[in-house]
PDB file of N, CA, C and O in Angstrom:
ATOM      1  N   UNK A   1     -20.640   5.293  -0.036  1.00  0.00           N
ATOM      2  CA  UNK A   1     -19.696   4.447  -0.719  1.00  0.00           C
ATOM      3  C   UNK A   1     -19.577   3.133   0.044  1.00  0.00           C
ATOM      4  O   UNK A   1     -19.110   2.981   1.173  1.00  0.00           O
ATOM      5  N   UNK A   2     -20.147   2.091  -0.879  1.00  0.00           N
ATOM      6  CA  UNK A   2     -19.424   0.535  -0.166  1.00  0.00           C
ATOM      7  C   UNK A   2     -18.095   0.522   0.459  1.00  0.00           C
ATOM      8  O   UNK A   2     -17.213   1.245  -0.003  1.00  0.00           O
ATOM      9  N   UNK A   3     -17.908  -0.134   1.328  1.00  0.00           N
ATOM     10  CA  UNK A   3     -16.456  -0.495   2.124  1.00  0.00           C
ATOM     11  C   UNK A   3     -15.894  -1.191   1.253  1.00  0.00           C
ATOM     12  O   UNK A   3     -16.618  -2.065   0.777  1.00  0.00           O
ATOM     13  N   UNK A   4     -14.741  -1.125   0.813  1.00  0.00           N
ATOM     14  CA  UNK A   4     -13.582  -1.752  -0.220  1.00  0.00           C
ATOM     15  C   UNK A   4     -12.376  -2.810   0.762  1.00  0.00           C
ATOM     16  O   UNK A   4     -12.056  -2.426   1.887  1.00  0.00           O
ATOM     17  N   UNK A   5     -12.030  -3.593   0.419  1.00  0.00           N
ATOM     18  CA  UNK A   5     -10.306  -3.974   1.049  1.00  0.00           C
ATOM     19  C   UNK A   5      -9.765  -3.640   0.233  1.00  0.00           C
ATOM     20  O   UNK A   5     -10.168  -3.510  -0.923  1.00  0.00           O
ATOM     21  N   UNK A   6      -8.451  -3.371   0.773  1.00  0.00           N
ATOM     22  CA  UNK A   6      -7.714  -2.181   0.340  1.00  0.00           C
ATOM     23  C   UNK A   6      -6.428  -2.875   1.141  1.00  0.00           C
ATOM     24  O   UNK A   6      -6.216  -2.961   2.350  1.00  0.00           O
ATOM     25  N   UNK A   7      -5.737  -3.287   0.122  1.00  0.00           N
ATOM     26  CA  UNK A   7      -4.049  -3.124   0.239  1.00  0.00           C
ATOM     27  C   UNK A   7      -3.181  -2.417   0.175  1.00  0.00           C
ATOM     28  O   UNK A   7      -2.740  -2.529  -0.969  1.00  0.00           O
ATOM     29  N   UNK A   8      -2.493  -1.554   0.835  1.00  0.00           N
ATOM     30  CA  UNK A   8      -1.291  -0.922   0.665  1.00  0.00           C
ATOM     31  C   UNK A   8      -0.089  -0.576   0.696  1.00  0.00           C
ATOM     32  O   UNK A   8       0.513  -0.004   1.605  1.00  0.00           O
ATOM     33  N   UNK A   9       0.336  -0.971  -0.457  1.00  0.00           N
ATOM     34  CA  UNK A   9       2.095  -1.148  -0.477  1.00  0.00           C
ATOM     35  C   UNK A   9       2.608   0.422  -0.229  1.00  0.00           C
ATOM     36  O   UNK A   9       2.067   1.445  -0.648  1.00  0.00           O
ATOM     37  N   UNK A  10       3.967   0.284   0.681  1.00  0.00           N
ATOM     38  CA  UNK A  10       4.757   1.517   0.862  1.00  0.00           C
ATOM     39  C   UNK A  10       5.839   1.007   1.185  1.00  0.00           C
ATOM     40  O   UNK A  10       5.995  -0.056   1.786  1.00  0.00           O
ATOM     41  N   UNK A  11       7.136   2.180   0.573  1.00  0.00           N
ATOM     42  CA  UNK A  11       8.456   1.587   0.339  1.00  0.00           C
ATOM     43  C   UNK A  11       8.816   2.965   1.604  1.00  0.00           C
ATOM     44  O   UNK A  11       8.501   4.145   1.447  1.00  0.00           O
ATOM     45  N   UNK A  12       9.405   2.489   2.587  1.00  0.00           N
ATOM     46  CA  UNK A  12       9.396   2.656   3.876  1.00  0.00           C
ATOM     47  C   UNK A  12      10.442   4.165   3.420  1.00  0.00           C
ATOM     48  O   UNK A  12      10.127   5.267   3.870  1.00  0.00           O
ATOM     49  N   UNK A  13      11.399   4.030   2.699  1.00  0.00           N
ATOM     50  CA  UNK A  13      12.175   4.468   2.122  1.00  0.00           C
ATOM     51  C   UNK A  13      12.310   5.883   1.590  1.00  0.00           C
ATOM     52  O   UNK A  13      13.176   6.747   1.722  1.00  0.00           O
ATOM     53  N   UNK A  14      10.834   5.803   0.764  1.00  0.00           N
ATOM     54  CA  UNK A  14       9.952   7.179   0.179  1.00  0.00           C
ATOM     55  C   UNK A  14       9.749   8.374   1.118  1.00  0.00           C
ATOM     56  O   UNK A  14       9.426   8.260   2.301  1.00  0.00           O
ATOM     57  N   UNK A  15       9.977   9.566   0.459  1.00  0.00           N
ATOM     58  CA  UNK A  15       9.457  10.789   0.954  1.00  0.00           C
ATOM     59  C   UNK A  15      10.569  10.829   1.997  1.00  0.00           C
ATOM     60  O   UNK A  15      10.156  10.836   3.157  1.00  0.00           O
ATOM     61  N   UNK A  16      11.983  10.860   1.820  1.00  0.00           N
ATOM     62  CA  UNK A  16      12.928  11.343   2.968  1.00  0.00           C
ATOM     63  C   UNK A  16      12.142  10.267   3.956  1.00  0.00           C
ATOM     64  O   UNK A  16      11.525  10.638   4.954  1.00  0.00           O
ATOM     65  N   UNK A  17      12.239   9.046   3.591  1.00  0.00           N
ATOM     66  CA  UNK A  17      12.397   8.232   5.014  1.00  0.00           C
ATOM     67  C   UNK A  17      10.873   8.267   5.644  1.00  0.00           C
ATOM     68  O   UNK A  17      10.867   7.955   6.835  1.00  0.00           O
ATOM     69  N   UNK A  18       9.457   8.612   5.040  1.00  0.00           N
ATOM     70  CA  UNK A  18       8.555   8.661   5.710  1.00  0.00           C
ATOM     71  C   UNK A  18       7.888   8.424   5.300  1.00  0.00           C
ATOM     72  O   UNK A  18       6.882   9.132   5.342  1.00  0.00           O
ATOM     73  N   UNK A  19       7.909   7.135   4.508  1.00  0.00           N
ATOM     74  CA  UNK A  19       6.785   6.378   3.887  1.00  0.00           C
ATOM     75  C   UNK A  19       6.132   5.568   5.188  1.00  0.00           C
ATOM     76  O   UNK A  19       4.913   5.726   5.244  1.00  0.00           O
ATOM     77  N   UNK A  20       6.570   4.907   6.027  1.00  0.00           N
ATOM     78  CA  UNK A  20       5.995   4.215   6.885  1.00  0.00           C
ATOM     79  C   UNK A  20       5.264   5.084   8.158  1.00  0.00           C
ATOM     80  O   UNK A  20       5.089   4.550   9.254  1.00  0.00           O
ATOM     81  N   UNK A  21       4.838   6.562   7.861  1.00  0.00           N
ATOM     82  CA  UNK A  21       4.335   7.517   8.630  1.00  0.00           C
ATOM     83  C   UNK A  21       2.944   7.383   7.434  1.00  0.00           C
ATOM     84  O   UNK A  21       1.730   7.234   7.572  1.00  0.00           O
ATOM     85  N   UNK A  22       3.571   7.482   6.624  1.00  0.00           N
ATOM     86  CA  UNK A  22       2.433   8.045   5.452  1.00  0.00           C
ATOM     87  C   UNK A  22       1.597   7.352   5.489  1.00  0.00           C
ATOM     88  O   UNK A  22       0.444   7.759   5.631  1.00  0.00           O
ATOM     89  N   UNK A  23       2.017   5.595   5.328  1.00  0.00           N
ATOM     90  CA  UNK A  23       1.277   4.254   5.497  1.00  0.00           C
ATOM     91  C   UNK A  23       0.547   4.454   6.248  1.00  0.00           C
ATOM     92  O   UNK A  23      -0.570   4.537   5.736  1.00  0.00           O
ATOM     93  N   UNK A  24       0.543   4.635   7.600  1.00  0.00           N
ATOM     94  CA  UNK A  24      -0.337   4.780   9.119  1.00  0.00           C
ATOM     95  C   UNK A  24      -1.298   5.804   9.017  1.00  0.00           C
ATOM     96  O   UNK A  24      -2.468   5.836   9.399  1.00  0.00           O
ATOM     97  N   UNK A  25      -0.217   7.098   8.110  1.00  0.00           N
ATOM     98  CA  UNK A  25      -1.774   8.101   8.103  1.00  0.00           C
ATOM     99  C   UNK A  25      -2.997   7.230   6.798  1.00  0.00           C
ATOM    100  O   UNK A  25      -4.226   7.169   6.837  1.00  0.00           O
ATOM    101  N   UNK A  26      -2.025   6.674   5.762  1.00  0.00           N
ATOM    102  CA  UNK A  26      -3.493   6.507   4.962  1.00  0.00           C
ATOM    103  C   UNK A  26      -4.278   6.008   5.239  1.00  0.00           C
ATOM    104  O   UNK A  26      -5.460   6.330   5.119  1.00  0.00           O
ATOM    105  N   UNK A  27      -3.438   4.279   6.076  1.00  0.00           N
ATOM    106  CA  UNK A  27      -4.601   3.119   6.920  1.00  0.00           C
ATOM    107  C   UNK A  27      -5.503   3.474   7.774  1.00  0.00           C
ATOM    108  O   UNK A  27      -6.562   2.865   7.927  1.00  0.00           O
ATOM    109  N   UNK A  28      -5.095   4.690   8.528  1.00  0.00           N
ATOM    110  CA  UNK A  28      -5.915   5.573   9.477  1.00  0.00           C
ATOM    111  C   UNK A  28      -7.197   6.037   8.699  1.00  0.00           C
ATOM    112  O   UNK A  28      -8.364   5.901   9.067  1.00  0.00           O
ATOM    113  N   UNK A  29      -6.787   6.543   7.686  1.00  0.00           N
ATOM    114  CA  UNK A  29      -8.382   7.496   7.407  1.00  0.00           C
ATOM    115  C   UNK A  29      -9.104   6.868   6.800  1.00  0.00           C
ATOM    116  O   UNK A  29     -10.311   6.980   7.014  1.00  0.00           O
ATOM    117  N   UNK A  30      -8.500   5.776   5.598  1.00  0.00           N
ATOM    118  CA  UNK A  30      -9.342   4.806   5.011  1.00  0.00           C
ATOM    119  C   UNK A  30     -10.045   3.958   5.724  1.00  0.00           C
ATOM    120  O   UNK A  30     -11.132   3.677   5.219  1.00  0.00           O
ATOM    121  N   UNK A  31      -9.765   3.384   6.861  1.00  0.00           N
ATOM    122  CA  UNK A  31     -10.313   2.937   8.239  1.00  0.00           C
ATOM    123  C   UNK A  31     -11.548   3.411   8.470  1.00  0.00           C
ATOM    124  O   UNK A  31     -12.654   2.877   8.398  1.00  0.00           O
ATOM    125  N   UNK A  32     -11.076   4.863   8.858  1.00  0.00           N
ATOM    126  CA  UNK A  32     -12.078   5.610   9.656  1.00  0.00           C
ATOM    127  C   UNK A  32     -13.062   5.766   8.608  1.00  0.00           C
ATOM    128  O   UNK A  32     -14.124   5.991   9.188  1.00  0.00           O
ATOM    129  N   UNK A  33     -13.212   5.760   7.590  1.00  0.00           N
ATOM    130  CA  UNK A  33     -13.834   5.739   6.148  1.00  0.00           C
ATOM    131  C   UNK A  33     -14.951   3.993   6.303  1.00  0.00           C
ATOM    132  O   UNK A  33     -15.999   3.894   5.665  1.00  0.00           O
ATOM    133  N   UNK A  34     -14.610   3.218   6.922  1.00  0.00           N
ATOM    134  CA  UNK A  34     -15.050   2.122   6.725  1.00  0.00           C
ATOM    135  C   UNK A  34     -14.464   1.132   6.161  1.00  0.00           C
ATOM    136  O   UNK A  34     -14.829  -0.006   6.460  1.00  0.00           O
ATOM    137  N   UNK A  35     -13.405   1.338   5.202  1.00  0.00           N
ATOM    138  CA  UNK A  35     -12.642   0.403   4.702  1.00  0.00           C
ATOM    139  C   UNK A  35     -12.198  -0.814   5.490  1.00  0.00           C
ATOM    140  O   UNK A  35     -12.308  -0.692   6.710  1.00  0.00           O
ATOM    141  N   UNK A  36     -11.555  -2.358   4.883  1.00  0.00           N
ATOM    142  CA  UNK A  36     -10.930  -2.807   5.953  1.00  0.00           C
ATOM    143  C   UNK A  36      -9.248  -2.825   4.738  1.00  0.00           C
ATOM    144  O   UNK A  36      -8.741  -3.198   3.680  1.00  0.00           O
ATOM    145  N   UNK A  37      -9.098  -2.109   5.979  1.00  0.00           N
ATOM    146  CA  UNK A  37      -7.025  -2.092   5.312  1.00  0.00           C
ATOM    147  C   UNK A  37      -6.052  -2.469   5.571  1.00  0.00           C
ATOM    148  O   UNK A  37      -5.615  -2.359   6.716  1.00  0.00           O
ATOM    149  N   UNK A  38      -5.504  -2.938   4.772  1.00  0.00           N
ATOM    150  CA  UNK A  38      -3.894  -3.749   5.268  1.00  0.00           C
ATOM    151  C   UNK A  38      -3.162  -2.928   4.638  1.00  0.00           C
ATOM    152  O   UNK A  38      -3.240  -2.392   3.532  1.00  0.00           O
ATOM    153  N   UNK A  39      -1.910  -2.875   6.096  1.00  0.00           N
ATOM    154  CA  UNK A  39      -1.186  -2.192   5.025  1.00  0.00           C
ATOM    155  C   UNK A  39       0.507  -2.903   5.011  1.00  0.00           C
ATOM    156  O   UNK A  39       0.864  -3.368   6.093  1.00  0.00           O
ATOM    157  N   UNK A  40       1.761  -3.009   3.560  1.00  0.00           N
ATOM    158  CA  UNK A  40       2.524  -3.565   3.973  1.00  0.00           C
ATOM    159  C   UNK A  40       3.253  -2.518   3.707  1.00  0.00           C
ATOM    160  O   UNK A  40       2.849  -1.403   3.377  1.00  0.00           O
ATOM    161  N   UNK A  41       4.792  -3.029   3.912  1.00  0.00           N
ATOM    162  CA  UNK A  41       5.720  -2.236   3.589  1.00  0.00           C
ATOM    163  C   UNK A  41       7.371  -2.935   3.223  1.00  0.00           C
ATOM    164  O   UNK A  41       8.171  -3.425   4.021  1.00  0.00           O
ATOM    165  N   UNK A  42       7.496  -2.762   1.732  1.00  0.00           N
ATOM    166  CA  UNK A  42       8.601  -2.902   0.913  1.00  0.00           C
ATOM    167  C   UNK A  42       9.399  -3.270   1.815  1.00  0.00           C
ATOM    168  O   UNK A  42       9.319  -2.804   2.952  1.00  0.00           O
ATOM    169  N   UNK A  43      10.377  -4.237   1.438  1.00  0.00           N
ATOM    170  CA  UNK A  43      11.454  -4.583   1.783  1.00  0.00           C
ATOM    171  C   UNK A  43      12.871  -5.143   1.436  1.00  0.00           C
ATOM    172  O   UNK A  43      13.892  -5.528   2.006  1.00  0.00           O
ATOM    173  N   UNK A  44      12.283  -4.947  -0.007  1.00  0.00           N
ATOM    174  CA  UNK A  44      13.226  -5.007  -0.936  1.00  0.00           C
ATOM    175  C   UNK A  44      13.141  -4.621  -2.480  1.00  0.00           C
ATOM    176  O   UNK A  44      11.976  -4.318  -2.737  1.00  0.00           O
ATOM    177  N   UNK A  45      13.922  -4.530  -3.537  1.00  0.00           N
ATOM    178  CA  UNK A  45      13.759  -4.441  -4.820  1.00  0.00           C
ATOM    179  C   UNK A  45      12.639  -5.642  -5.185  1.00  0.00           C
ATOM    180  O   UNK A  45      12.664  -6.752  -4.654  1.00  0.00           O
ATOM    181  N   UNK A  46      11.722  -5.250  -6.116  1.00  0.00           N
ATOM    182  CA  UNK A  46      10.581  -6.120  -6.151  1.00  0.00           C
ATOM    183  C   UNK A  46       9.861  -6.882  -5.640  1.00  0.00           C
ATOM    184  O   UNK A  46       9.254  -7.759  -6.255  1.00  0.00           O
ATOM    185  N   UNK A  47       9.783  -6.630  -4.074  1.00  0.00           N
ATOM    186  CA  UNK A  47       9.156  -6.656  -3.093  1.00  0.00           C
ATOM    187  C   UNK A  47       7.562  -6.448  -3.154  1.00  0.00           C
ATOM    188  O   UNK A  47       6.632  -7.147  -2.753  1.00  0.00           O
ATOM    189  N   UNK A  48       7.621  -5.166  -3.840  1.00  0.00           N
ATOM    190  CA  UNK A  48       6.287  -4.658  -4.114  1.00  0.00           C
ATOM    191  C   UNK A  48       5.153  -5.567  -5.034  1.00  0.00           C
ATOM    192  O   UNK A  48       3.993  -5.907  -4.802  1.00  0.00           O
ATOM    193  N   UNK A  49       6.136  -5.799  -6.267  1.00  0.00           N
ATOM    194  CA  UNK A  49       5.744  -6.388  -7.230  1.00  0.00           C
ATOM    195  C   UNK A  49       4.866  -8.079  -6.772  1.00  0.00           C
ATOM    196  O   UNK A  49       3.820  -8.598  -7.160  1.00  0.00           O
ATOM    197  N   UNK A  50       5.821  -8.449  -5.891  1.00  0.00           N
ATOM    198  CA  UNK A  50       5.232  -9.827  -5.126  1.00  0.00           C
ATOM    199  C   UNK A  50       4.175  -9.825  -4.250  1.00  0.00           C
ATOM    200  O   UNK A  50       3.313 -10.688  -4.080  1.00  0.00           O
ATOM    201  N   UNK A  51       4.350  -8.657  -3.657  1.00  0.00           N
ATOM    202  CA  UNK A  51       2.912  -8.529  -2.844  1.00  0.00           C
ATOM    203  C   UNK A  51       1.250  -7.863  -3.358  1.00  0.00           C
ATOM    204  O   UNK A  51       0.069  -7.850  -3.011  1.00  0.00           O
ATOM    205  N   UNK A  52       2.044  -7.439  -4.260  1.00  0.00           N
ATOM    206  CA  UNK A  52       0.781  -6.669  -5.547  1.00  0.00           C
ATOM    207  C   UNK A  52      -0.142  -8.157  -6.133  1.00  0.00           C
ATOM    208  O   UNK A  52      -1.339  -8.443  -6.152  1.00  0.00           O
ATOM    209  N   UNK A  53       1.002  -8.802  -6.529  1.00  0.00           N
ATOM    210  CA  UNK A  53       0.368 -10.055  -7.574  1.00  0.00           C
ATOM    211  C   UNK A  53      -0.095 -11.302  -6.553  1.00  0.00           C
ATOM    212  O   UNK A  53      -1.096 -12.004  -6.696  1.00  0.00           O
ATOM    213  N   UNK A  54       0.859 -11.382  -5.533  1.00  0.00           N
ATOM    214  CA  UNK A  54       0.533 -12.919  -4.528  1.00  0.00           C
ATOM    215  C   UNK A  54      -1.256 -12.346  -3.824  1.00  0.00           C
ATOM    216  O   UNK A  54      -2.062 -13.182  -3.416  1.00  0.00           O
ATOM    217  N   UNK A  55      -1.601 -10.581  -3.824  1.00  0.00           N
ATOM    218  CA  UNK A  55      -2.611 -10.678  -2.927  1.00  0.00           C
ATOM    219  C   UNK A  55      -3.657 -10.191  -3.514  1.00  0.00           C
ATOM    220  O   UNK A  55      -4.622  -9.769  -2.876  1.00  0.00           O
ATOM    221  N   UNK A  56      -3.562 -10.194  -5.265  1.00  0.00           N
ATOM    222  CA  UNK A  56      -4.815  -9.692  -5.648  1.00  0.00           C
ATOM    223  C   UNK A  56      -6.005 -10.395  -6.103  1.00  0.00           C
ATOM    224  O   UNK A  56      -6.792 -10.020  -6.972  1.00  0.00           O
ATOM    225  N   UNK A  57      -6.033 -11.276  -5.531  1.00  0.00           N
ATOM    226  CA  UNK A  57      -7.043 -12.161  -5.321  1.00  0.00           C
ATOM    227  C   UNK A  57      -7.937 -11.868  -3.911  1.00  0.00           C
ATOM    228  O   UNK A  57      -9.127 -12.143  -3.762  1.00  0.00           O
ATOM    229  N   UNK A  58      -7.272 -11.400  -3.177  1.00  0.00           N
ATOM    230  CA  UNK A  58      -7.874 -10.807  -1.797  1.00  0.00           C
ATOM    231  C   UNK A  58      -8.374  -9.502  -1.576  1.00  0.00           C
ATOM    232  O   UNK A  58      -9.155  -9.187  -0.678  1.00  0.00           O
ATOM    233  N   UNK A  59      -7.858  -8.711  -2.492  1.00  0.00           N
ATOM    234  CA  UNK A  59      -8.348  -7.012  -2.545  1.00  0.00           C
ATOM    235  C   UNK A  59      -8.760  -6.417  -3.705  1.00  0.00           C
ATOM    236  O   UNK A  59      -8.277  -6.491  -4.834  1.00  0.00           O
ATOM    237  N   UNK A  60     -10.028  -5.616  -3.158  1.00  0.00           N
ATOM    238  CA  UNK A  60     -10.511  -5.176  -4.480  1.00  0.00           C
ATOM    239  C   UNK A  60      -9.552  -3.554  -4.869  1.00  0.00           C
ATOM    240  O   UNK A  60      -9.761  -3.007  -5.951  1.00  0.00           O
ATOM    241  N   UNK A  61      -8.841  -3.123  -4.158  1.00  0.00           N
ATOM    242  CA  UNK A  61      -8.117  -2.209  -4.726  1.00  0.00           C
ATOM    243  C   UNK A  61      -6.492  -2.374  -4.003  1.00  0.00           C
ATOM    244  O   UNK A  61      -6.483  -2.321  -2.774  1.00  0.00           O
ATOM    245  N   UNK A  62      -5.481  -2.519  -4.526  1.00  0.00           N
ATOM    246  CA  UNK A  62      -4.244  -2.114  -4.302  1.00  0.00           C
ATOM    247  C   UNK A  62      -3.733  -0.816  -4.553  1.00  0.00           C
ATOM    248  O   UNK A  62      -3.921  -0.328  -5.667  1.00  0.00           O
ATOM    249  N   UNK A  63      -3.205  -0.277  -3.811  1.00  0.00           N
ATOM    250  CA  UNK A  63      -2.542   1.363  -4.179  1.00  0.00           C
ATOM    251  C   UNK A  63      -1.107   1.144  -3.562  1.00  0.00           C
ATOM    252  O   UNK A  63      -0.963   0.462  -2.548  1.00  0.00           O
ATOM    253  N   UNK A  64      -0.172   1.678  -4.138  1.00  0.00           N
ATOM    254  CA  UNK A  64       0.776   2.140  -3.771  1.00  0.00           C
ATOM    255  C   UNK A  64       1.308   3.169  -3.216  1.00  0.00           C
ATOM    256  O   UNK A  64       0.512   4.081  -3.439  1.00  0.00           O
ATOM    257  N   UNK A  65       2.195   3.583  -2.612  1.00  0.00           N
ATOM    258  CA  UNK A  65       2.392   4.717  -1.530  1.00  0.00           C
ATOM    259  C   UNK A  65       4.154   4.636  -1.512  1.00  0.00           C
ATOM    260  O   UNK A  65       4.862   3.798  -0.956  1.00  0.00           O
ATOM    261  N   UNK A  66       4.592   5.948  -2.414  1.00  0.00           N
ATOM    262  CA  UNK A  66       5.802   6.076  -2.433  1.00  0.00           C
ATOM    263  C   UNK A  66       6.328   6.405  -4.231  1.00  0.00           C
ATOM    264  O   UNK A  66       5.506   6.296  -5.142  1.00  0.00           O
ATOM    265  N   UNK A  67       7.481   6.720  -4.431  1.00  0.00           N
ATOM    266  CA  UNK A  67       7.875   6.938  -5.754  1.00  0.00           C
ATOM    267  C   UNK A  67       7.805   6.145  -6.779  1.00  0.00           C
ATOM    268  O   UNK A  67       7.490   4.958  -6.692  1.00  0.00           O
ATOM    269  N   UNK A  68       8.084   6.714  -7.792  1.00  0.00           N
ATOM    270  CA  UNK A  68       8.204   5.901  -9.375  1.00  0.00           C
ATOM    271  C   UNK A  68       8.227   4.371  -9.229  1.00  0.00           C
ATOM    272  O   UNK A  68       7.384   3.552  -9.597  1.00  0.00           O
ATOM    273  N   UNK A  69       9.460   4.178  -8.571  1.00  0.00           N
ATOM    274  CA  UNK A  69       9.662   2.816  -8.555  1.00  0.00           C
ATOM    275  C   UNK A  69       8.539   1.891  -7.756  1.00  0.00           C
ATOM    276  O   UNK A  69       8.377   0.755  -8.202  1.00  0.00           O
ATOM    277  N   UNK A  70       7.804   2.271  -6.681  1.00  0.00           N
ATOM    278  CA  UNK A  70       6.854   1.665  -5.936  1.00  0.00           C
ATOM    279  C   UNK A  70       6.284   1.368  -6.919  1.00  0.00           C
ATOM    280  O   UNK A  70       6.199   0.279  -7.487  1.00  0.00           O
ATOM    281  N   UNK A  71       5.769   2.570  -7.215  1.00  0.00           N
ATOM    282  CA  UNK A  71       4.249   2.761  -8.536  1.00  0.00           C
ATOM    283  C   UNK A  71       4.190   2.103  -9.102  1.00  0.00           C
ATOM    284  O   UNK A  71       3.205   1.364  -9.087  1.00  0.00           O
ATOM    285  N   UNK A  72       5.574   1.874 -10.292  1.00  0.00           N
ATOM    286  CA  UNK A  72       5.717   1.032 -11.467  1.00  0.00           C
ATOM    287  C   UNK A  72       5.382  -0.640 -10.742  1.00  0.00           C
ATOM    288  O   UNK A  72       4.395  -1.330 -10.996  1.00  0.00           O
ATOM    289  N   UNK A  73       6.416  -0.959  -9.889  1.00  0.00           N
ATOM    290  CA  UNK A  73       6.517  -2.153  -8.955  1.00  0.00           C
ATOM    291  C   UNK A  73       5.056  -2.973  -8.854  1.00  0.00           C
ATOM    292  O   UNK A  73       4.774  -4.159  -9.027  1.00  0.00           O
ATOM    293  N   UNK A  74       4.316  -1.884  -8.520  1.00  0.00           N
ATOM    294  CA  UNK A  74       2.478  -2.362  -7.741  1.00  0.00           C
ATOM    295  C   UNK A  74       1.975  -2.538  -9.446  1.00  0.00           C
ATOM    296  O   UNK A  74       1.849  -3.670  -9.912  1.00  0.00           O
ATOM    297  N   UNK A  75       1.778  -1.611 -10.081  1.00  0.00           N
ATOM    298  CA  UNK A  75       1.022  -1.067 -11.557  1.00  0.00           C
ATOM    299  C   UNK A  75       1.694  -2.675 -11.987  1.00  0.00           C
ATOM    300  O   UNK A  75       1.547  -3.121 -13.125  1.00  0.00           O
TER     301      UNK A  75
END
């Protein structure tokens, strides 16, 4: 598989408070995968939404990491 950039939004918030664990494990393996990954993390109500649209000109995949509202936010 080609190496991708790869953005990833996470709402720190998610999963009882452990979205910003989750973030580190995903950046970790996608890494170790070859990827090059950034990863951010929410910081407010439509937070997501701004960093989805201001950086998709820079990444060929964005994913989100965290509940409904992330999802919808990034999507």
């Amino acid at each position: 598989m080609a190496a991708k950039r790869i953005l990833l939004i996470a709402n720190p918030a998610s999963g009882q408070h452990r979205g910003e664990r989750r973030l580190a494990q995903a950046s970790e393996r996608l890494a170790s995968l070859g990827h090059a990954v950034t990863a951010a993390l929410t910081e407010s109500a439509g937070h997501a939404t701004r960093l989805a649209k201001s950086n998709a000109p820079d990444f060929e995949i964005i994913a989100a990491l965290g509940g409904d509202g992330t999802v919808n936010e990034v999507a």
